[in-house]
Kinemage of the C-alpha trace (Angstrom):
@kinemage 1
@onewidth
@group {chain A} dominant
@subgroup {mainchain}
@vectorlist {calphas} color= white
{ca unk a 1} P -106.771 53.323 10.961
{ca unk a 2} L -107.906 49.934 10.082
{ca unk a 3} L -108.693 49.232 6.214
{ca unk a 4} L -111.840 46.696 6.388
{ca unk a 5} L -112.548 45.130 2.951
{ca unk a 6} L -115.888 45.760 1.595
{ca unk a 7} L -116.258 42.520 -0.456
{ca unk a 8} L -119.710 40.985 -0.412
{ca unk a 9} L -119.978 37.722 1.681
{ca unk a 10} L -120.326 35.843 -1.555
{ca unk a 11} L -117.342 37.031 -2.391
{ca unk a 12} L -115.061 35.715 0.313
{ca unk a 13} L -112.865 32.969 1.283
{ca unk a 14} L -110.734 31.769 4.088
{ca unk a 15} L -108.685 33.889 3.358
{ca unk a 16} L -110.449 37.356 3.316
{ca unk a 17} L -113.061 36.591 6.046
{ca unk a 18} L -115.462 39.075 7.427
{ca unk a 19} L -114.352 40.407 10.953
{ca unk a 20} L -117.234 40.513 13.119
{ca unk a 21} L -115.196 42.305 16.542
{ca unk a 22} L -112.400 42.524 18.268
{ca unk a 23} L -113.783 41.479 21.946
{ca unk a 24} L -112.553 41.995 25.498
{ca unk a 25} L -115.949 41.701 27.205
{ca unk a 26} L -119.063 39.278 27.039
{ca unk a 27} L -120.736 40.547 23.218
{ca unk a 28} L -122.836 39.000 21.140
{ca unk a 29} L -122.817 38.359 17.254
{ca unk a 30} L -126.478 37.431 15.595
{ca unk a 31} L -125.221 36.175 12.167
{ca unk a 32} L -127.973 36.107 9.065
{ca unk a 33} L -128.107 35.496 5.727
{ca unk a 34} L -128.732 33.060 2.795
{ca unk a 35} L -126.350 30.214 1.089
{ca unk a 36} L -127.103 28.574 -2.214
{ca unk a 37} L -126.698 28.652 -5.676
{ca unk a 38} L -128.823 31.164 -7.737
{ca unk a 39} L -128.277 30.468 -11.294
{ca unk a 40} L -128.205 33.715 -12.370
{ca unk a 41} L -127.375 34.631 -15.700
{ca unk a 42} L -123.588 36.079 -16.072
{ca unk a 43} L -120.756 36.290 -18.403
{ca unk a 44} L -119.879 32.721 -18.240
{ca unk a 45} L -123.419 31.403 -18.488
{ca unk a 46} L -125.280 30.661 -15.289
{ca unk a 47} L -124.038 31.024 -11.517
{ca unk a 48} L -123.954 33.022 -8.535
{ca unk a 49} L -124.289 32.509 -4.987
{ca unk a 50} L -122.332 30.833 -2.485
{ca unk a 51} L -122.725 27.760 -0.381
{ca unk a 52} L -120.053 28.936 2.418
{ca unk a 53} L -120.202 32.272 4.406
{ca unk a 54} L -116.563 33.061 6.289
{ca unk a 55} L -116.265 35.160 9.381
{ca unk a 56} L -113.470 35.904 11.769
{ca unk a 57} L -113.603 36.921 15.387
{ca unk a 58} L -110.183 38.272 17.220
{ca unk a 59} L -110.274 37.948 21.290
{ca unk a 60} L -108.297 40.133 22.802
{ca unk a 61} L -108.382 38.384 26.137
{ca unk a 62} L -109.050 34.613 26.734
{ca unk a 63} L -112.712 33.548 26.892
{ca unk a 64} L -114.715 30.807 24.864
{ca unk a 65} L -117.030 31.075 21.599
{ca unk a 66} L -120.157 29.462 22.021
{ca unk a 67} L -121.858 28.519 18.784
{ca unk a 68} L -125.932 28.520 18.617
{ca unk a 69} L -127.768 27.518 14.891
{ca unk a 70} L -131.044 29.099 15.505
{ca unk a 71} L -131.711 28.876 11.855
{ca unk a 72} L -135.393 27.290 10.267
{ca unk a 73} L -133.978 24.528 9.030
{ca unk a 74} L -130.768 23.845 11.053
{ca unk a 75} L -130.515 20.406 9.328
{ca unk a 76} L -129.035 21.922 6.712
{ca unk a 77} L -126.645 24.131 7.866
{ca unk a 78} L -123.187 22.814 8.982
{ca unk a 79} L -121.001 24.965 11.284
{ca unk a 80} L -116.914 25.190 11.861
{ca unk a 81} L -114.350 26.980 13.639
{ca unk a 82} L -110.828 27.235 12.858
{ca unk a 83} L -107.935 28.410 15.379
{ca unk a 84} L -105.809 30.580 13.071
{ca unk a 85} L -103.297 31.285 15.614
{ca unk a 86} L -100.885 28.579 14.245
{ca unk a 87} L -99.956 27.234 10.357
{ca unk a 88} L -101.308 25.435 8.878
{ca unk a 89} L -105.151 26.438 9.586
{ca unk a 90} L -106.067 24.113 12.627
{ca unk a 91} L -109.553 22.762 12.930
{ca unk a 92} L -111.795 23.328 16.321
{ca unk a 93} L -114.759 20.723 17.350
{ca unk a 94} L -117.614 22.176 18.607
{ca unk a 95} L -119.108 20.487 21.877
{ca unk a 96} L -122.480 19.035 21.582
{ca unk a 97} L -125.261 18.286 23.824
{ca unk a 98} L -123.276 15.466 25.699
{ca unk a 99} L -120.380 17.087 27.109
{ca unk a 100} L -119.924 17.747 30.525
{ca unk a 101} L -123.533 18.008 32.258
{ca unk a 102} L -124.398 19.611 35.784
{ca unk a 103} L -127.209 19.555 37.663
{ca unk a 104} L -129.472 23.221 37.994
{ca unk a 105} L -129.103 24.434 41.746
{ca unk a 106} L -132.327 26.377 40.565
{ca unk a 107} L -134.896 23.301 38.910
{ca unk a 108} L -132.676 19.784 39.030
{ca unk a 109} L -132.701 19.299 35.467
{ca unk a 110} L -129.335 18.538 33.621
{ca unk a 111} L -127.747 20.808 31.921
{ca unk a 112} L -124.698 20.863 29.645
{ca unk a 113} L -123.179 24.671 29.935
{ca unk a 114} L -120.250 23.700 27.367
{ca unk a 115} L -122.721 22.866 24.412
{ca unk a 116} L -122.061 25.080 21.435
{ca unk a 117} L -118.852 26.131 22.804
{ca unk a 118} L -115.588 25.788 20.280
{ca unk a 119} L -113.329 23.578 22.158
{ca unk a 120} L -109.822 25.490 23.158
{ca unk a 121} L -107.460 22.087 22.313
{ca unk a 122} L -107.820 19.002 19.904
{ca unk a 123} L -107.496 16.749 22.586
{ca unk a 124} L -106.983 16.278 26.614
{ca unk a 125} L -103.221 16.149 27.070
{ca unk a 126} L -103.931 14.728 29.955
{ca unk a 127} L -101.263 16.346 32.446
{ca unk a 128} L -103.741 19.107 33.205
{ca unk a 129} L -106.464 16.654 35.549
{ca unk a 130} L -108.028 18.352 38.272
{ca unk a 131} L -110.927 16.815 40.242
{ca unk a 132} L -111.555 19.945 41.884
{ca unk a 133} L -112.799 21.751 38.421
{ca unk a 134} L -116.353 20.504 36.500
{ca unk a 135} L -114.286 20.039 33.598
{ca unk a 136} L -111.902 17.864 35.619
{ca unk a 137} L -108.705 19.619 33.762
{ca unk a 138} L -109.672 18.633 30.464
{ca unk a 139} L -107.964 21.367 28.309
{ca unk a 140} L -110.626 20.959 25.159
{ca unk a 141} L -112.763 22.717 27.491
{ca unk a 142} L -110.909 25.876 28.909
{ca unk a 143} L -111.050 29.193 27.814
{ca unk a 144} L -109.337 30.203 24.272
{ca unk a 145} L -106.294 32.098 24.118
{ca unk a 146} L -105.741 35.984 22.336
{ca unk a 147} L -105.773 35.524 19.090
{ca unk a 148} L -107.875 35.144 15.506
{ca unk a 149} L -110.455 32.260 15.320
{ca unk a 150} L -112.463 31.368 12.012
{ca unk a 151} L -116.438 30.630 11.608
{ca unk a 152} L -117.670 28.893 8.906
{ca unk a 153} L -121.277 28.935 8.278
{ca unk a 154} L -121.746 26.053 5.174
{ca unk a 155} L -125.069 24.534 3.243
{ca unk a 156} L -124.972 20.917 2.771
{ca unk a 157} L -127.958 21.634 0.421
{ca unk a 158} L -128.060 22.318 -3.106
{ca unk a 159} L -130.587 25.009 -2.773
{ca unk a 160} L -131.077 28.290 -1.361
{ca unk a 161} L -131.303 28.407 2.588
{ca unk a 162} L -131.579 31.172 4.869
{ca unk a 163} L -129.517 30.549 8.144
{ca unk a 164} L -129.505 32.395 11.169
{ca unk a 165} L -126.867 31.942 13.730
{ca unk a 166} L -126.060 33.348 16.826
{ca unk a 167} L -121.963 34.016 18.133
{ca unk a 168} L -121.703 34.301 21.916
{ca unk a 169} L -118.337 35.488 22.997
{ca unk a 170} L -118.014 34.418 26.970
{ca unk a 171} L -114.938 36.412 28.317
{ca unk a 172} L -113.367 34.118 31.252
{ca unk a 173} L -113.781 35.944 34.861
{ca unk a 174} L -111.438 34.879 37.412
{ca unk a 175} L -113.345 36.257 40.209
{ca unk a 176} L -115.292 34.224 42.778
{ca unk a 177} L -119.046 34.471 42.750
{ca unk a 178} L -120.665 35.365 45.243
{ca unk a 179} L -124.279 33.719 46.056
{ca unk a 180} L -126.093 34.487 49.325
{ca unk a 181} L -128.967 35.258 50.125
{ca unk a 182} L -128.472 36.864 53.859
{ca unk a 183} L -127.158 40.124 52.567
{ca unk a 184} L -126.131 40.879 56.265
{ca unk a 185} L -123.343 38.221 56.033
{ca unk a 186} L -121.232 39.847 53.883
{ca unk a 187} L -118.172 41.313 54.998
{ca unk a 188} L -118.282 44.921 53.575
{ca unk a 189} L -115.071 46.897 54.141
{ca unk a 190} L -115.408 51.163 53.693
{ca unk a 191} L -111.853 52.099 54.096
{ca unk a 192} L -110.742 52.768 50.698
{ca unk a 193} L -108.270 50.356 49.228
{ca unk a 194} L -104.843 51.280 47.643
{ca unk a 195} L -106.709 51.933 44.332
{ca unk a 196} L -109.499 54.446 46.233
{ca unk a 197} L -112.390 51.724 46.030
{ca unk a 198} L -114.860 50.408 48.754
{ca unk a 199} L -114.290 46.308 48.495
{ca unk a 200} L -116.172 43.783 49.959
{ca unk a 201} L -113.826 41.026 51.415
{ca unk a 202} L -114.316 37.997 50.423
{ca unk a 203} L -111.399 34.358 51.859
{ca unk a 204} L -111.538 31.959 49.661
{ca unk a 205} L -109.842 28.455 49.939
{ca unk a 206} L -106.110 28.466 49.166
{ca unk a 207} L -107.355 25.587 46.313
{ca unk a 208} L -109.874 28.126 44.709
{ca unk a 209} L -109.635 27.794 40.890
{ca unk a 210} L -113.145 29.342 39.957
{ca unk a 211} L -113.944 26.505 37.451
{ca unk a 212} L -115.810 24.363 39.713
{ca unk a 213} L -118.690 25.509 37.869
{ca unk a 214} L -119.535 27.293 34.189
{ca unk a 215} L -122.261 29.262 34.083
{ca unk a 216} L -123.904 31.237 31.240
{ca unk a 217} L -125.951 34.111 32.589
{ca unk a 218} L -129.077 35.152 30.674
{ca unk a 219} L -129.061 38.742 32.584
{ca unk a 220} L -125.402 38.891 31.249
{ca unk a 221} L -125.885 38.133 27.857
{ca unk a 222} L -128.870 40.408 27.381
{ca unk a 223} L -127.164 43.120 29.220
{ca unk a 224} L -124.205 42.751 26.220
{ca unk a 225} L -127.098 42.429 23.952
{ca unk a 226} L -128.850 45.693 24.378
{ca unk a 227} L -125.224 47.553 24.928
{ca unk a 228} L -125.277 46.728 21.400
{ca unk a 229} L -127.728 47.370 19.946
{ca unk a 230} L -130.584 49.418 19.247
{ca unk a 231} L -133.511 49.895 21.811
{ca unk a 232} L -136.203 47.499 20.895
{ca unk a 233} L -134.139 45.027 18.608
{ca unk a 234} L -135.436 41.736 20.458
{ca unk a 235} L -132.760 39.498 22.155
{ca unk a 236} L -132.763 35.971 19.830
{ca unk a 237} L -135.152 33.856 21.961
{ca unk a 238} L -132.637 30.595 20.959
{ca unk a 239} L -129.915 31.567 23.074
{ca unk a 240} L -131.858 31.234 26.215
{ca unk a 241} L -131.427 27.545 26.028
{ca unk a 242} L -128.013 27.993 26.279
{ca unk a 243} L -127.818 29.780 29.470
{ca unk a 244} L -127.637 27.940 32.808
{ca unk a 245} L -128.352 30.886 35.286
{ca unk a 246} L -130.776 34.260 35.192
């Protein structure tokens, strides 16, 4: 049985963060609480608070960690992530709103479906190009490895702030989607296959990499929402900005 410590958030460091899941399928994480100082009388004189909550998320398969400050007054929170798969501690950008773009196959508009996402390398290596993949084989942008990963939610205030943040962890599906919208088209094979199941057949190219595109799913992510959670606890409306699909 696992021992988790039961030290308040105020209480911890890097080094005893809070472990919000071990995750092997699409979750999400809705992170709240309140940084500051509260000058609060104690044995030493006045103090309390802290300006830096830890948290620590383990992925038991590969898939990325997208990153979402829904928070009142995002200004003043500051948000890291830390790979703590290697020593010492290694530090992990977070992509903004000019990454990679595509265009919507449902509206036109641009859209960047890698903002808020942790990157999975410091830098492109640059042995790894691919023109057939959106992210053109740029490694900062494929899916994390197994392992432990840090979150650090900070104030760059001097005064109490609430923050509210929301975790998305994307597990990477190597599976080819399949879009039409002539349901007669499909090739739909009933003899059982060696594991017993009904399959639907479906050739690909012999170049198929499934990264030609990187879509976040709102159906998905509210479907791992309400797994989660209990009936009638609304899905954060924030995130929806961050999908790219229904």
């Amino acid at each position: 049985m696992t021992r988790v410590s039961q030290l308040q958030q105020r209480q911890r460091t890097v080094r005893d963060p809070l472990l919000i899941g071990s995750f092997v399928q699409t979750s999400i994480r809705y992170l709240r609480g309140s940084l500051g100082s509260t000058h609060q009388v104690n044995r030493g004189g006045y103090g309390g608070g802290t300006n830096n909550h830890w948290f620590k998320v383990k992925l038991e398969t590969a898939g990325w960690i997208i990153i979402a400050n829904g928070s009142v007054k995002p200004k003043f929170i500051n948000i890291s992530a830390y790979d703590l798969n290697r020593n010492p501690i290694e530090g992990r950008a977070i992509f903004q709103a000019d990454s990679i773009g595509q265009i919507s196959t449902t509206d036109g508009s641009k859209q960047y479906p890698y903002a808020g996402t942790v990157q999975g390398a410091q830098s492109d290596t640059y042995n790894t190009f691919d023109t057939r993949r959106l992210d053109k084989g740029d490694d900062r942008y494929f899916a994390l490895p197994v392992g432990e990963y840090l979150i650090c939610i900070s104030s760059v205030r001097n005064e109490p702030v609430d923050y509210a943040v929301g975790v998305v962890i994307e597990i990477s599906d190597p599976f080819p989607l399949i879009l039409t919208e002539d349901f007669s088209r499909l090739i739909y094979e009933d003899d059982p296959d060696d594991d017993g199941d009904d399959a639907i057949i479906c050739d690909t190219t012999t170049n198929f990499t499934g990264d030609d595109s990187h879509d976040h799913s709102l159906t998905e992510w509210k479907t791992a929402w309400d797994r989660e959670r209990q009936p009638g606890e609304p899905f954060p409306a924030f995130l929806a900005e961050y999908t790219t699909t229904q």
